[in-house]
C-alpha positions as a Markdown table, in Angstrom:
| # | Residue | x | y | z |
|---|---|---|---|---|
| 1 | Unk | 84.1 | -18.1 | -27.0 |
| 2 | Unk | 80.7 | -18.3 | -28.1 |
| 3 | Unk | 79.5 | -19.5 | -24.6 |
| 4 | Unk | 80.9 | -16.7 | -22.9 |
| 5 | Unk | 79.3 | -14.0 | -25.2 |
| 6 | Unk | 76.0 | -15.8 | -24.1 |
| 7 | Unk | 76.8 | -16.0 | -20.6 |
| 8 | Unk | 77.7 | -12.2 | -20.9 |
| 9 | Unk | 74.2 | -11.5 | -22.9 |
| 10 | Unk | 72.4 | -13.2 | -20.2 |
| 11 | Unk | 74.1 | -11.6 | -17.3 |
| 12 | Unk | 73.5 | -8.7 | -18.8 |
| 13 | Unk | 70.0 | -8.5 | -19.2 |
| 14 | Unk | 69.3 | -9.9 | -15.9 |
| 15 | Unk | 71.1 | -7.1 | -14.4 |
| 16 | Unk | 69.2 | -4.5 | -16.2 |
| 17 | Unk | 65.9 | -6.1 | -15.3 |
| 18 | Unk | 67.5 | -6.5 | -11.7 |
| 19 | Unk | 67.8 | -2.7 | -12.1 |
| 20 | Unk | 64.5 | -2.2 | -13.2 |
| 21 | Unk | 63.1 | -3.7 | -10.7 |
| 22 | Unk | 64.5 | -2.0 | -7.8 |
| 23 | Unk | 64.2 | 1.6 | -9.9 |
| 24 | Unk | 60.2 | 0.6 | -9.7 |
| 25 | Unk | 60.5 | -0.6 | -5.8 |
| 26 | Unk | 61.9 | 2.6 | -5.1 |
| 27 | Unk | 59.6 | 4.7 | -6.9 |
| 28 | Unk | 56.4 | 3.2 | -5.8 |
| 29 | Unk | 58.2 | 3.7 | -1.9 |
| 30 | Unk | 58.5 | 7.3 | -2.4 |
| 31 | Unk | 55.4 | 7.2 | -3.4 |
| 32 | Unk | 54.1 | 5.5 | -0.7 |
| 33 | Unk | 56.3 | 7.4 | 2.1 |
| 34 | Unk | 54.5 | 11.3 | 0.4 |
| 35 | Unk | 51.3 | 10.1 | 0.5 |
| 36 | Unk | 50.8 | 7.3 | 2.9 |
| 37 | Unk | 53.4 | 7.3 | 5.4 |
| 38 | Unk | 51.8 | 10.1 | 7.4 |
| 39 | Unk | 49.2 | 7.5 | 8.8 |
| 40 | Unk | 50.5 | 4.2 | 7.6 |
| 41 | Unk | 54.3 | 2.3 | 8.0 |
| 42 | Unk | 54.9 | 1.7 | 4.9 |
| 43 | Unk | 58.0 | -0.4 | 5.6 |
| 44 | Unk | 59.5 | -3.6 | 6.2 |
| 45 | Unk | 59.5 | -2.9 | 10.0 |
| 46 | Unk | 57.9 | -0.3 | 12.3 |
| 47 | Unk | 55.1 | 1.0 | 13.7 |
| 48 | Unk | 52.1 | 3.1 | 11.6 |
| 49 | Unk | 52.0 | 6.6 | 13.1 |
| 50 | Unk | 48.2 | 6.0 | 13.5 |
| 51 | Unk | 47.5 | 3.5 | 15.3 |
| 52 | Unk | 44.3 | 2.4 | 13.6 |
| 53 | Unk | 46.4 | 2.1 | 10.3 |
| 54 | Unk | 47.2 | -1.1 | 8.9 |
| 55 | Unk | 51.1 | -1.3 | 8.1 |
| 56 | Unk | 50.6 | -2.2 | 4.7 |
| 57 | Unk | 53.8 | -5.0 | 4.8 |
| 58 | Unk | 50.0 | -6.6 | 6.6 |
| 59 | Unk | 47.8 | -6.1 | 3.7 |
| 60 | Unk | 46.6 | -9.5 | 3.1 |
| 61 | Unk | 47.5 | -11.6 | -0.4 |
| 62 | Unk | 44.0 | -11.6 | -1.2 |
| 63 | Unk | 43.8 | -7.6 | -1.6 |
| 64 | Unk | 47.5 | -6.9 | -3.1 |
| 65 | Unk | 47.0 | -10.1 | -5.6 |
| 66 | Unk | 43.3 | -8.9 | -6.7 |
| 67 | Unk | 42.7 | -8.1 | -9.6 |
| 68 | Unk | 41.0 | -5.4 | -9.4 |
| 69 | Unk | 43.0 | -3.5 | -7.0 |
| 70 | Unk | 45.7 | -2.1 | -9.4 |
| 71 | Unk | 42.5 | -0.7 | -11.4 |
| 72 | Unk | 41.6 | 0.7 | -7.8 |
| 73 | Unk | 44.7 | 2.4 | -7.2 |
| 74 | Unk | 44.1 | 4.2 | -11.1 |
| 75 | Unk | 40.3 | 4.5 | -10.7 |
| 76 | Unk | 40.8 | 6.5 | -7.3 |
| 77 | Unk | 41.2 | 4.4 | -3.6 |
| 78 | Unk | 39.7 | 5.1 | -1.2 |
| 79 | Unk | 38.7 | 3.8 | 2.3 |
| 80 | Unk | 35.4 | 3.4 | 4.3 |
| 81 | Unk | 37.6 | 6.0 | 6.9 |
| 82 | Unk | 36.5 | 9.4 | 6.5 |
| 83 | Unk | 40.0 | 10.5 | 7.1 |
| 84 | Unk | 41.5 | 8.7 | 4.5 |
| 85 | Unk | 41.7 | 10.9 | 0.9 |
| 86 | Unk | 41.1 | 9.5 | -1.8 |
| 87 | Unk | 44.3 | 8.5 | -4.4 |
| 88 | Unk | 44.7 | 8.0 | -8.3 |
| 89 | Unk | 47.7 | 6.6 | -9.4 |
| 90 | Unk | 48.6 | 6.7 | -13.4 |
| 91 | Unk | 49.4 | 2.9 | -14.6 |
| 92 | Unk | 53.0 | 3.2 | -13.8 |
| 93 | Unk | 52.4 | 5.0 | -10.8 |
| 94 | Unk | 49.9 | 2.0 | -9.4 |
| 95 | Unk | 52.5 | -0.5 | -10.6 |
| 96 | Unk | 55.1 | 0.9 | -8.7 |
| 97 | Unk | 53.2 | 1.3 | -5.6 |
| 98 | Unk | 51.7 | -2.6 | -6.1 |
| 99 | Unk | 55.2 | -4.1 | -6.9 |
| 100 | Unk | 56.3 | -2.3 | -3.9 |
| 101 | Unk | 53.4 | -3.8 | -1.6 |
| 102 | Unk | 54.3 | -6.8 | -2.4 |
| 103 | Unk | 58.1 | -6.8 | -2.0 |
| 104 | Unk | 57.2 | -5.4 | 1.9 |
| 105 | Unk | 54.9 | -8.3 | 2.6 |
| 106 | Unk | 55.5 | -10.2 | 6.2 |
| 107 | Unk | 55.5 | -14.2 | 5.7 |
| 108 | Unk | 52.9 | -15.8 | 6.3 |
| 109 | Unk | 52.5 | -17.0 | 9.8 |
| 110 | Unk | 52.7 | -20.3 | 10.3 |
| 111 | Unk | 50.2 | -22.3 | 12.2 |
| 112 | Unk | 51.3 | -24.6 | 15.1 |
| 113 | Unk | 50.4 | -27.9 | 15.3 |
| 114 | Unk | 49.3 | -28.8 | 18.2 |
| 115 | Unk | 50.9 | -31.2 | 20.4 |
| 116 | Unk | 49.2 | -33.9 | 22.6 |
């Protein structure tokens, strides 16, 4: 009886941080789609409407796992593109749209060996 009151505790916590998780996923998406998506894909798949825009499922590890690009995205982003407004994100906002980033990312691409 015992076990199954555990197993019960457990399952449910991991399905409220399950939960969470995706609440924050979709969040920093929205936010993403109103302020980005004009220029940038900011999906898993597709095509950014500009075509000098990175998709950000491309941005790089080094730039989403910085640390100092969550205090960017609070601090105010911007870009060296003159087109590109500048954004600030509260704390939760920045998270969101981070987690988010991350979630989207392509695999890595394998190299090939090479074959003699």
């Amino acid at each position: 009886m015992r076990s199954l009151l555990i197993l019960s505790i457990v399952s449910l916590l991991w399905t409220t941080c399950v939960n969470a998780r995706d609440e924050e996923q979709q969040h920093g998406k929205e936010l993403l789609q109103s302020l980005c998506a004009r220029c940038h894909s900011v999906g898993r798949t597709g095509a950014s409407p500009d075509r000098h825009a990175p998709p950000f499922r491309s941005f790089s590890e080094t730039k989403l796992y910085d640390g100092d690009f969550l205090q960017r995205l609070q601090d105010g982003y911007s870009s060296i593109h003159p087109s590109m407004p500048t954004f600030r994100f509260n704390r939760d906002d920045a998270e969101a749209v981070l987690n988010y980033m991350k979630w989207i990312q392509e695999a890595p691409k394998r190299k090939q060996s090479s074959q003699r």
